[in-house]
N, C-alpha and C positions, 0 to 999 in steps of 0.2 A: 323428232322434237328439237334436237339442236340445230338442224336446217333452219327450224322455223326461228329459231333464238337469232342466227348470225343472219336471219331476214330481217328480222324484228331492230337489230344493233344496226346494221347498213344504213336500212330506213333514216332511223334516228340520224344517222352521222351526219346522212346526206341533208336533212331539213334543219341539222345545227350548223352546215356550213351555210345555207343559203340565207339563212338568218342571220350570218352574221357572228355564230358562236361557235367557234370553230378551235373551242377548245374546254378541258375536259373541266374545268374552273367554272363553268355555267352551268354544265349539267352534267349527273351521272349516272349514265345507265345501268352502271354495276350494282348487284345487290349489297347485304350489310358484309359480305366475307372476301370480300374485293375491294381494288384501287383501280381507278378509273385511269389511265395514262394515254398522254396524248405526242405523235411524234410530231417530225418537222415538218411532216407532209400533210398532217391537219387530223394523220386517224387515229380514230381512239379504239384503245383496248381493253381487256380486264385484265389487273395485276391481282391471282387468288390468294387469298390468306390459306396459311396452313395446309392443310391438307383437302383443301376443295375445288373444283375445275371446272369446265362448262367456260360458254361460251358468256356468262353475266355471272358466273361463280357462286352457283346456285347443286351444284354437285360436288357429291361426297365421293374424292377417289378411293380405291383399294387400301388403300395405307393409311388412309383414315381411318377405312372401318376396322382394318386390324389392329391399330393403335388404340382402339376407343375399347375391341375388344380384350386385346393385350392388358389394359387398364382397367378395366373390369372385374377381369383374373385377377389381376396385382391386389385393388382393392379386396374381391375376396376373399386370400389368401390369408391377409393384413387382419382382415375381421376375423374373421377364423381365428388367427396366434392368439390375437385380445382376445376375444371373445372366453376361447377354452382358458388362460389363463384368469382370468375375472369368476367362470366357473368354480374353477379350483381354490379360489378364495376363500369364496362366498361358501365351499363347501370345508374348505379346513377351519375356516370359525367358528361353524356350524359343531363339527365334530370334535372340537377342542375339547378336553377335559375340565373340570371344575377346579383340580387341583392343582393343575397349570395356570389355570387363569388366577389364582388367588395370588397375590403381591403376600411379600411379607407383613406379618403386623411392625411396622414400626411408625411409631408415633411422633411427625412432625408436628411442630406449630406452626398452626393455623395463620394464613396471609393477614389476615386481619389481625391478630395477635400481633405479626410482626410488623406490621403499620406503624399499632400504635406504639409497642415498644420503642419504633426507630423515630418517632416524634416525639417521644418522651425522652429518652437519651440524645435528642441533635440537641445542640448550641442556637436554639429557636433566636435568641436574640443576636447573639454573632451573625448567624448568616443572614438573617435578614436586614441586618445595617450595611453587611458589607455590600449585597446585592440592591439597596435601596442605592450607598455611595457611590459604586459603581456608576448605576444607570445615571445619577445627577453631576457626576462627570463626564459621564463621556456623552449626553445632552449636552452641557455645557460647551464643551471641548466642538462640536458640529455645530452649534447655534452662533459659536465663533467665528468657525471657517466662514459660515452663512454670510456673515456681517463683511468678514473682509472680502468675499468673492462678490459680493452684489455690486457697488460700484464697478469691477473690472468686465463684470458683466454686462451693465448699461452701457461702459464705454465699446465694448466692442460692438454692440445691438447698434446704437449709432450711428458707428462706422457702417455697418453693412445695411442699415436703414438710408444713408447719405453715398455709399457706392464708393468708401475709400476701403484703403488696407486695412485688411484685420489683425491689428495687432494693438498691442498695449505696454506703455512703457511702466517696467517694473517700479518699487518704489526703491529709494537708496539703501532703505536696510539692507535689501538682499543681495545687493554689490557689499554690504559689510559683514554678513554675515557665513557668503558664501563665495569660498573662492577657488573655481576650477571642479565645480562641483561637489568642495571638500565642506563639510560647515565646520568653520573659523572659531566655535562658543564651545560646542560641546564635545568636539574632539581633543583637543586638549584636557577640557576640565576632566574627560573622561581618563586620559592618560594622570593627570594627578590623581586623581582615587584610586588609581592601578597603583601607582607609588606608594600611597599610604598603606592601601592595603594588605602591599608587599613589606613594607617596614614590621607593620602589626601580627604579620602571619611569621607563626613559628618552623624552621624548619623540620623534619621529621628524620632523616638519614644523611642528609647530606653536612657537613661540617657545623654539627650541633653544638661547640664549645665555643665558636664564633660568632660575637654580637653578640651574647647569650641566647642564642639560637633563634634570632629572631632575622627578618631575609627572605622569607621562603615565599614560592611565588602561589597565589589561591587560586585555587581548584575551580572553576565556573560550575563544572556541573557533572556531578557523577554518575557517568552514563549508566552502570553499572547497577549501581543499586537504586531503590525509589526514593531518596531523598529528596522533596521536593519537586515532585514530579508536575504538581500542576503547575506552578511558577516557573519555571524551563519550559513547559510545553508552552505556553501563554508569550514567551519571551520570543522562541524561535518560531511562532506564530505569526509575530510581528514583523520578523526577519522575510518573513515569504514573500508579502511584497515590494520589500526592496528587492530582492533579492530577482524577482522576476522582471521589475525595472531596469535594473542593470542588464540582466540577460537580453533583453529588448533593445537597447544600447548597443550591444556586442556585436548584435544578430544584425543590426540594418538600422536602428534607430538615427544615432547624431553621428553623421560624419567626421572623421580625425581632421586636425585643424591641418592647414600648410605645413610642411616639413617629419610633421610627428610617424608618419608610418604609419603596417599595421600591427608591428610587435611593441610599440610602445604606445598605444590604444591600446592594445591587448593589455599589457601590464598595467597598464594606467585602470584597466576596468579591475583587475587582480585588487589592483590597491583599493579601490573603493570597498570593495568585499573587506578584506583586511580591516576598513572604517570599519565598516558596517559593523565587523566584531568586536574591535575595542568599546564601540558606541554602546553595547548593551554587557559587556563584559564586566561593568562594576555592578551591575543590578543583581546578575547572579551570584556573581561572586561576594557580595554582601552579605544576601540571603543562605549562601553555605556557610560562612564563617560565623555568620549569627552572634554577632557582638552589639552591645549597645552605639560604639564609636562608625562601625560599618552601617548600620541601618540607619543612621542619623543622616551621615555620607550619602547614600544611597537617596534618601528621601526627599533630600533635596534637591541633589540632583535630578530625580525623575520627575519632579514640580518643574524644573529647568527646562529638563530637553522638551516635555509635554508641549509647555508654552512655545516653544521655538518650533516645536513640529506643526501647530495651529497655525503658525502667522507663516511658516514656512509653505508648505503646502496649498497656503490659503492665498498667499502674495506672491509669493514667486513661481510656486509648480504647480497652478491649474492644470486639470488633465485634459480641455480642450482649447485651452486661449494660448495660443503663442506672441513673446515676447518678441522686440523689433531684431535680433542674431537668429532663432529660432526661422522667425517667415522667413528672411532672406536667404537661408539655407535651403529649406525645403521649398518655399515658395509651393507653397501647395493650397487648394481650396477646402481643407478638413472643414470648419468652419462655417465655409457657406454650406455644403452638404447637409451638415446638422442642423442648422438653423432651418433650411430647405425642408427635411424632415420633420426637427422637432418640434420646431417654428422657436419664435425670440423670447419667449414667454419663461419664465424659471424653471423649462424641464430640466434643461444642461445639468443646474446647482441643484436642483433635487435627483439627477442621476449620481455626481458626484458625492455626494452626502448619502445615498443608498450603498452605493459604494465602499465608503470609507466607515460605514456600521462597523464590522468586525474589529477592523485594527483599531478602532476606538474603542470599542470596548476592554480588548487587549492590553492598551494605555493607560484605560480607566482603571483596568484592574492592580498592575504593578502600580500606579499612585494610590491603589487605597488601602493595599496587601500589605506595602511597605511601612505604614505610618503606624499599619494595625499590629505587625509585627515587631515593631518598637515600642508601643502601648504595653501590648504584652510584654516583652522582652523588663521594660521598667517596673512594670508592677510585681513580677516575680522573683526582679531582682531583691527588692523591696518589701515583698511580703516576709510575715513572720512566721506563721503558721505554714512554715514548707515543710516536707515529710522527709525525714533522713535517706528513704531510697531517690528520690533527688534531688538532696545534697551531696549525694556521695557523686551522683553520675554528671553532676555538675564539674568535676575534680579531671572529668576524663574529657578528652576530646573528641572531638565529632566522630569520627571513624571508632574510637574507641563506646563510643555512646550508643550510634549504631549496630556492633558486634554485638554487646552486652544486650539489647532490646531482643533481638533473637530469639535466645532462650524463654521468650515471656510465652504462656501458655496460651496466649489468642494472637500470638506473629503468624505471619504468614506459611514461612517455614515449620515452625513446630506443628500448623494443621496438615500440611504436607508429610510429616513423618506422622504424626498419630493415625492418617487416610492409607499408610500404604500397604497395613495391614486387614484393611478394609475391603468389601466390594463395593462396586458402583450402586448396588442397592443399598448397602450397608453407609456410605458417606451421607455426611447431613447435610438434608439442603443448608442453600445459601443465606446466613442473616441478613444479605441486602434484600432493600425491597424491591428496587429498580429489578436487581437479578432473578428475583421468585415471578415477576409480571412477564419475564421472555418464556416461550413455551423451549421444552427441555430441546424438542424437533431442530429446533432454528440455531439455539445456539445456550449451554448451558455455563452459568455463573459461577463459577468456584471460587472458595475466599483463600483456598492453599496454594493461588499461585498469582503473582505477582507482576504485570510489564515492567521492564527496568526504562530508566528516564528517558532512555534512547530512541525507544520505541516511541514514546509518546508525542516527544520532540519531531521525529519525522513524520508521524502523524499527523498533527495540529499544524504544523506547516505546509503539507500535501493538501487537507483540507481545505485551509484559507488559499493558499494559492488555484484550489481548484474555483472558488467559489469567485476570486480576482479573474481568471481567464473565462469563464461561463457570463460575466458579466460585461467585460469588455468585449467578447466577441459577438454578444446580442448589441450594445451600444454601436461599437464603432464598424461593424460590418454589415446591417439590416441595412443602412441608407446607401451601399454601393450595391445593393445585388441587381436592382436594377441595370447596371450597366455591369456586370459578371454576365447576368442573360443573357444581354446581346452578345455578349465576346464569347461564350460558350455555343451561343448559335450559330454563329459565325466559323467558329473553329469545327462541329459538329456538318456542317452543311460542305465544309471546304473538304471532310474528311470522305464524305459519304459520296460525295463527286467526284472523288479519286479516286474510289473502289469502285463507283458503278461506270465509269469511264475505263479502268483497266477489266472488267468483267464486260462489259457489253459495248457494241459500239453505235447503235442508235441513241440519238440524242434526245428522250423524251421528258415528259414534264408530267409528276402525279396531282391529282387533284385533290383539292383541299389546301392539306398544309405541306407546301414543296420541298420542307425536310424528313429524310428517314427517322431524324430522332429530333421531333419538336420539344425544345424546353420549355417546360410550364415556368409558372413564377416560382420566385427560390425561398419568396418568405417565408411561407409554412413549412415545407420537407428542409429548409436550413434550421426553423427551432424546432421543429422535431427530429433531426438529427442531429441534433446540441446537447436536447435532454436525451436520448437517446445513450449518446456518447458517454454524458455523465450520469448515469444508471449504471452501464457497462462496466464503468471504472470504479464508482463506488463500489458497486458489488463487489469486483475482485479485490478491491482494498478491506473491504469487509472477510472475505474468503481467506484473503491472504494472513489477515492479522488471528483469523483462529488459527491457521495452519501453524502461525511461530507458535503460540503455545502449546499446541498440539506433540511437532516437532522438539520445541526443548521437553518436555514431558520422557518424550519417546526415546530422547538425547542423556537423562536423566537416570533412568533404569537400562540402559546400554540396547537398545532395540535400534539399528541401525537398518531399518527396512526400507527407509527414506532418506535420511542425510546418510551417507557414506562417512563409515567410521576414523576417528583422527587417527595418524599417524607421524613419526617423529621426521620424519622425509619432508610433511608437508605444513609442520608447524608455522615454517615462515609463510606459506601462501595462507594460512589460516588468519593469519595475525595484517596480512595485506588486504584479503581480504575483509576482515573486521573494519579496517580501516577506512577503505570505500565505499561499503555499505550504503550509507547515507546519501553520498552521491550520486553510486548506481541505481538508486532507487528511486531521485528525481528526476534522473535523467529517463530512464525506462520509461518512469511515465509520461514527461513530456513528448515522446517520440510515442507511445501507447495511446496518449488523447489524440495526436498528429492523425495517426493513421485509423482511428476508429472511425473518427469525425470524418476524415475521405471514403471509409467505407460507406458507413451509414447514410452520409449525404448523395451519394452514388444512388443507393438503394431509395433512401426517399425521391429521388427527383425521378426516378423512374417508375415505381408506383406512384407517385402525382399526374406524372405523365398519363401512364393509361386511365386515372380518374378525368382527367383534364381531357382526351382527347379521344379517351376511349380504345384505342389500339395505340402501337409503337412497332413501323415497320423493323426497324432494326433487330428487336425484343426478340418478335416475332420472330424471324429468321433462326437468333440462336436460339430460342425454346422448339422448334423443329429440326432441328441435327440433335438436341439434348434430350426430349421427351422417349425418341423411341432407343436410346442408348440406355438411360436410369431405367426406366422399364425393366428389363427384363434383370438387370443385378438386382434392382429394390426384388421380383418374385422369386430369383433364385437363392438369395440371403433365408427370406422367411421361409422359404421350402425347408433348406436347412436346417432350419432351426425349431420348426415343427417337427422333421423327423428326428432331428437330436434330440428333443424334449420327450419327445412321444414313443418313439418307435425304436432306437436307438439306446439309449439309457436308461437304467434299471431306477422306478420310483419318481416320473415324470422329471430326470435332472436334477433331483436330492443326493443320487449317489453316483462319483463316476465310477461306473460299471457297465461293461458294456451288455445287449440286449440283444436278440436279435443279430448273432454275428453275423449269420451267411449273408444277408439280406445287407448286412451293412460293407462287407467286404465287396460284393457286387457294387455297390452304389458308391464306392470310392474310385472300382475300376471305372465305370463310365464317367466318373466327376474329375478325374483325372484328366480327361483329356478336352471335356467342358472348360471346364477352369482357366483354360491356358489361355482361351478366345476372351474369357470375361476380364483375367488378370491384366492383360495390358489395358484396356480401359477402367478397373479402378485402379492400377498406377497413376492415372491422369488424377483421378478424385482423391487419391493419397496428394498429389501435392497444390491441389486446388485446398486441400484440408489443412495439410501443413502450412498454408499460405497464410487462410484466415484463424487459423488457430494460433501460429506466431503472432499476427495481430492482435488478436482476443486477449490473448495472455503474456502481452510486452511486459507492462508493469508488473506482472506476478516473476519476482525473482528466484521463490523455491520452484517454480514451473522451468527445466532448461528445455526448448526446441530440438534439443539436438540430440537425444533420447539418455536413457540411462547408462547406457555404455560409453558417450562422449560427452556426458554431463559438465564434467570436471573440466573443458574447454571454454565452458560459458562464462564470462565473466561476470555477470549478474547472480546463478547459482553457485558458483565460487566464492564471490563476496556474502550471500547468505549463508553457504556454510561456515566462513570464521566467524560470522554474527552469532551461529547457533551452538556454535563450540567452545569458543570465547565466552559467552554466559554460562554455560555449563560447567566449565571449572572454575568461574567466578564464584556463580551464583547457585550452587547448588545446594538445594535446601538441606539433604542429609550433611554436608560439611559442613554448612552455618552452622547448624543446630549444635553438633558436634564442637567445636568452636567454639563457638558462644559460650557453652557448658563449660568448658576447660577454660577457657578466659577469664571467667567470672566466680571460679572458684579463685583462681589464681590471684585475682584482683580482692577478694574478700578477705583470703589470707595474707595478703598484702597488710590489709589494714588492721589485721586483728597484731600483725606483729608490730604495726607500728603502733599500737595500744589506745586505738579509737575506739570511745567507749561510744557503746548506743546508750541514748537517752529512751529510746524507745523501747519498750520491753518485749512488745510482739514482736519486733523485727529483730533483736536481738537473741529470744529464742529462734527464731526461723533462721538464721544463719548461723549460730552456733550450731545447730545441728547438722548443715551441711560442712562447715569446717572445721569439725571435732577432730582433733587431732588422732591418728589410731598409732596403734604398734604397728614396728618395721617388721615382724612376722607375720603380723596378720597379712600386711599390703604385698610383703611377698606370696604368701599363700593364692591371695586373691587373682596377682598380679600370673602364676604358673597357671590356677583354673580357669581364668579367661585364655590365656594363650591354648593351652590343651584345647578348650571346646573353638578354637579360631585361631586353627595352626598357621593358616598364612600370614598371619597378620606377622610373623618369626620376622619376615624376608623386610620390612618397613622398621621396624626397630633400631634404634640409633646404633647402637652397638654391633649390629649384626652390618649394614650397612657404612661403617667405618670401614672395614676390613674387604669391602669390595672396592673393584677400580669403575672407572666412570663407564666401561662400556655394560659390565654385569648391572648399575643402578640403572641405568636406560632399558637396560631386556627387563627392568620388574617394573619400569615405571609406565613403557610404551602400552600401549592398546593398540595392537595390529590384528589384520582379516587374520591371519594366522592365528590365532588362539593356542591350537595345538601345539604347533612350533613354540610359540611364546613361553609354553607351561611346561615343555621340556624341557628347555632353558633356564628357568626358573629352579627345578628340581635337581637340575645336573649342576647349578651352582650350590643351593641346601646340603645336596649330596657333598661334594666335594670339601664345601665348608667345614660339614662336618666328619667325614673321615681326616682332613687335616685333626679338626679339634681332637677325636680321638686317639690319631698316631703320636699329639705333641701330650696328652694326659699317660699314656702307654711308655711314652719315654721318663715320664716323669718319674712312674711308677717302678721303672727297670733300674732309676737312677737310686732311688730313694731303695730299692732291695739291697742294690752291690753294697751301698752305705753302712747298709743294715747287715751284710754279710761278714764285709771288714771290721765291723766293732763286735 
């Protein structure tokens, strides 16, 4: 038969040279699992696919049919583990008792009940004015830009209709409003309302008898607690994309002028940052100090910068018209590409305005939040009918206003301490409605714990910056992939001729397509490796952000099974890394999107390819050195794990207990020396896995690469462990609570001494009862039977802790792995303490006899 085949291939060659076609590009004799190749001398061969041979590649060699059989076994094996497991399901459901399957009776209400409840108690008229003003400013605020971009528009269309340079000369404002990239209007005015606000703000410790304590510089935003949390999030929202612009600048954007270098670029980019923060630094810091003279400040100013960000944006920073410094720098054809593409029509100004949705609406909302929160602020000031509990918390200051909230019996913190003596069946669902709609599976709503502003802030900025980068890189990247193809052809076909050049030394030519690895077209596998990329990301930012709440929880009740417990050694890297947190966490991700988007775009362009082309020699190649290696670890894993489950282990792997010893001591001897041949080849898959799993999980900062034992080297799980340790002794709800309570009596007896009468009768019995004076015997009594039932509590007592030196308060204060250690420590100072106290009462007593003897 194969006589007859290499009679059959001659024939042909010999009647395609006479013809004229004498090469493999005309015809192919090879069947569908071959490549036809043609050499110098005019003959043609078959190049077989995979594992098939013959002389037109129409046969299945030996190593086929064991691989196909090899594969066969694997997949049986594979159905087999599912299969009996899926059994065993279906059979423990079945056999389930009644009295297991019955849930406790406990009576929630009904979703519907909590609907209407939460539409009956919303501010139906606040939020739907704010969310109408919103939308009709920040319309407004785009229907603007529209107006001054259209003109700069026509003129460049023009230009590139009439075949001159694409550029457009700015108007003069923005030579007056912007100088050196700095804007001229509202950095300044922004630095005056820093000054006021500093004059206005009281100091709190630092030389409070000077100026009558007024000087003190205000707080933007208290990462710490949720003060204001949507309004910071909204603000450093807005910050993403400057902030991404800039970084764009740094990276390769606008060249350093003549003389300046690149450390003073570098700085000069620093300083913009610096703008950037004073520029939004009176908005927040308004909105904490929450005075009528700041929100006034504030609201006007952000009417200000608004308008100047419109005409700004709109005149001077179009994001695809360059100004006549711009072309001559880059001298680049951006421009015509896009028009090339989008054509001259208003896609540009409707991409840019697609664009610039978010941060307008972000704009929109600090202009309407701000005027609202002055609105309110006057009418309260102004009303009559205010209730004496706030008037009294009117008297206290912001931190102190916050403290005292606390103790309220629907804060946050007090559902946290009433939940801890709770089970998870026992806690009540969530009175959010949004919360009760997620299924418990995905991810469960709790109203006892709280994100601090910190969180949210790098959230909402992560977010909007994802949504700026997903967007510019479908805009400004779809119209060059074109010419990426060819350069990636090019480099692919240079690469592929170097290897088949150092591998073989005939010079032939395959038919078809004369590359081992043809690139398809990149616009489809580049957007679905974009969305792709951002699935990937969102997810893990989704993952990520239950994991912190999970983690401070876990952080909360001292379970250190995951963040590794604080120590006084490493206070300061705790407090550093706190520090950078924010940082390392955009930064991971931008290096996280980097490398996913080269993954994934990998992966799409080569499934495109075998859709496109049908086969992929190169592909090919390495999935034949890789198919018959994975083989036989993918059946010798599930082997294993059949017999672990089955044969091996008492109770199908409910109990580790072993089963069956003799039978398994045998199969360890012989596995033992299996192993050794499988172990160096998944060494290889441990770090092909460690490769893309570093990938996968750049931006997850509780995930370190570098495993549990060298974790604390990572500088990304190092900066989240001071994030998670740092809240934890801030924020934690049992010391609030605790707090708040002592604060608030203290603050009540405050006033009852200084003889504020309530006009209010119910609030007057309700706090006379909490601050009824009692006898000094009783409070001692009280004060001996708490200490007795909660004897450690001795070692934290003011008194008791005078009398130590500063290394003995550290051994009671530290939380070290030592436990043991620590608590011996602890008892051998009590001890000591107290045989002191008793040798100096003994003396007293010896003294007081002799006395008693001589008289």
């Amino acid at each position: 038969m194969s006589s007859v085949n290499t009679l059959i291939v001659t024939i042909l060659s010999l009647t395609v040279v006479v013809d004229g076609l004498s090469n493999c590009s005309k015809y192919n004799p090879c069947s569908q699992y071959g490549y036809c190749r043609t050499d110098s001398n005019g003959n043609m061969s078959c190049e077989c696919k995979f594992w098939w041979a013959g002389t037109i590649c129409d046969e299945q060699t030996t190593s086929g049919k064991q691989v196909i059989a090899f594969g066969c076994i694997s997949a049986f094996v594979i159905a087999l583990y599912y299969g009996l497991g899926l059994v065993r399901y279906i059979r423990n459901r079945k056999n389930k008792s009644k009295e297991n399957q019955k849930k406790e009776n406990i009576e929630y209400p009904k979703l519907l009940d909590v609907a209407l409840k939460t539409v009956r108690r919303a501010p139906r008229l606040s939020l739907f004015l704010t969310t109408v003003l919103i939308i009709i400013v920040a319309t407004a605020g785009l229907l603007g830009k529209w107006k001054i971009l259209q003109p700069i528009h026509d003129e460049i269309v023009n230009k590139y209709q009439t075949k001159q340079s694409l550029y457009y000369i700015p108007n003069s404002f923005c030579n007056s409003i912007i100088f050196d990239q700095f804007n001229v209007i509202t950095f300044p005015v922004a630095c005056l309302l820093i000054i006021m606000f500093i004059i206005v703000t009281k100091r709190t410790s630092l030389m409070r008898d000077k100026c009558h304590g007024y000087g003190g510089l205000p707080i933007p935003v208290d990462f710490i607690s949720g003060v204001d949390r949507k309004f910071a999030a909204v603000v450093f929202a807005i910050c993403a994309d400057e902030l991404i612009t800039i970084f764009l600048e740094l990276v390769g954007g606008r060249a350093s002028r003549e003389g300046e270098g690149i450390i003073l670029t570098y700085l000069l980019h620093l300083l913009q940052v610096f703008v950037m923060g004073f520029r939004y630094y009176p908005f927040l810091a308004a909105v904490y100090i929450n005075s009528i003279f700041t929100l006034i400040c504030a609201t006007l100013y952000a009417w200000l910068d608004y308008s100047i960000t419109i005409v700004k944006q709109g005149m001077c920073e179009p994001d695809f018209y360059s100004t006549y410094d711009q072309y001559r720098v880059k001298n680049s054809t951006t421009v015509d590409v896009m028009f090339l593409y989008y054509g001259t029509g208003p896609a540009l100004i409707a991409i840019q305005l697609c664009t610039d949705i978010p941060r307008y609406l972000c704009l929109a909302y600090i202009n309407v939040k701000l005027p609202l929160l002055l609105i309110d602020k006057i009418y309260f000031k102004f009303k009559g009918n205010v209730s004496l509990e706030k008037k009294l918390l009117l008297k206290l200051t912001l931190e102190q206003r916050i403290l005292a909230r606390v103790s309220r019996p629907n804060s946050v913190e007090m559902l946290y301490v009433q939940n801890l003596f709770r089970s998870t069946n026992q806690r009540p669902h969530t009175k959010n409605l949004f919360g009760r709609l997620i299924p418990k599976k995905i991810y469960e709503w709790r109203d006892d714990f709280l994100y601090s502003s910190r969180v949210l802030c790098v959230y909402s900025s992560i977010f909007l910056l994802l949504y700026f980068v997903a967007i510019q890189a479908c805009v400004r990247v779809i119209p060059y992939l074109s010419l990426v193809q060819t350069f990636l052809q090019r480099v692919f076909d240079a690469v592929t001729g170097l290897i088949a050049a150092f591998s073989t030394n005939d010079n032939t030519e395959v038919n078809g397509n004369t590359s081992n690895f043809p690139v398809p077209s990149l616009v489809r596998p580049y957007i679905i490796a974009l969305f792709l990329t951002l699935i990937i990301i969102i997810i893990q930012l989704l993952v990520f952000l239950v994991n912190i709440r999970r983690n401070l929880l876990q952080t909360y009740r001292g379970d250190d099974s995951e963040i590794p417990r604080r120590q006084r050694l490493h206070y300061i890297s705790c407090s550093s890394g706190n520090i950078h947190f924010a940082g390392y966490f955009i930064g991971y991700l931008i290096w996280g999107f980097i490398l996913i988007a080269l993954l994934s775009t990998i992966i799409s362009i080569s499934i495109e390819a075998f859709i496109t082309y049908g086969s992929v020699r190169i592909i090919e190649k390495i999935l034949k050195y890789i198919i018959p290696v994975v083989l036989p670890i993918l059946l010798k894993q599930y082997i294993n794990i059949l017999l672990a489950q089955y044969v091996f282990l008492q109770h199908y792997g409910e109990v580790l207990a072993l089963n069956n010893r003799r039978i398994l001591m045998i199969f360890i001897y012989f596995n033992f020396f299996l192993d050794a041949f499988l172990g160096f080849v998944s060494s290889i898959f441990r770090l092909i896995q460690s490769l893309i799993g570093g990938i996968l999980y750049m931006c997850r900062l509780d995930y370190s690469p570098l495993g549990r034992k060298l974790e604390t080297l990572d500088g990304g799980f190092s900066a989240y462990c001071g994030l998670i340790h740092t809240e934890c002794t801030h924020r934690h709800p049992v010391m609030l609570v605790f707090v708040s309570h002592l604060y608030t009596q203290y603050i009540m007896r405050q006033w009852v001494n200084k003889k504020i009468f309530f006009t209010d009768l119910s609030i007057e019995k309700k706090y006379r009862i909490q601050i009824r004076p009692s006898s000094r015997y009783i409070r001692k009594w009280k004060l001996g039977a708490f200490l007795i039932r909660n004897p450690m509590l001795v070692f934290y007592r003011k008194a008791f802790l005078n009398q130590l030196h500063i290394e003995e308060v550290r051994a009671l204060n530290d939380i070290d792995d030592d436990g043991e250690k620590n608590m011996k420590q602890r008892l051998s100072i009590y001890t000591r303490r107290m045989s002191a106290a008793q040798l100096s009462i003994a003396s007293d007593n010896s003294i007081k006899d002799s006395k008693t003897e001589r008289f």
